[in-house]
N, C-alpha and C positions, 0 to 999 in steps of 0.2 A: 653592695657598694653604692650602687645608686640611691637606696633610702638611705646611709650615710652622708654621701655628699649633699641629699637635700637639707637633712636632720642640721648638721654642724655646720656646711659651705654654704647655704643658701643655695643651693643650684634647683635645677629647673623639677615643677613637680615632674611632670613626664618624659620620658628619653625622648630624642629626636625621632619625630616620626609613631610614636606613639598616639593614642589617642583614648579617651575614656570610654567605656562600653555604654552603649545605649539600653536602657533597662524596660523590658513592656511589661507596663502593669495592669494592659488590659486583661488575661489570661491568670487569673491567681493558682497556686498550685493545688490540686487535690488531694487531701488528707485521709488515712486512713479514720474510719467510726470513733475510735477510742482514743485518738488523739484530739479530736473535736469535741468529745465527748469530757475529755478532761479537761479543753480548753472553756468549757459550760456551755457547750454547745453550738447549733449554725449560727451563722454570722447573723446580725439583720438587716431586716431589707430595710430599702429607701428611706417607709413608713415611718417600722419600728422606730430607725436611727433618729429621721426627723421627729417624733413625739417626746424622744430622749434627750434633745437638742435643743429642742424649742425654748425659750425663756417665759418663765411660768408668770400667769398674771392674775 
């Protein structure tokens, strides 16, 4: 009821006293081998990212 009255009434996004979750994205979650492994592997580091980033000249 509440996402309808927002959707068609215009009403408020969150109910009274509500509030958004706060999200910490310092801790990322650990993945099992084969899910990483299909995702092409560990993430990169700082380095990696920055030589991938950097604007070539």
């Amino acid at each position: 009821e509440h996402i309808r009255r927002y959707m068609e009434e215009g009403g408020p996004p969150l109910q009274p006293g509500d509030q958004l979750r706060k999200v910490n994205h310092d801790k990322l979650p650990e993945f099992p081998p084969e899910v990483v492994e299909a995702a092409g592997g560990p993430a990169l580091t700082e380095a990696e990212l920055l030589q991938w980033t950097r604007p070539q000249q």
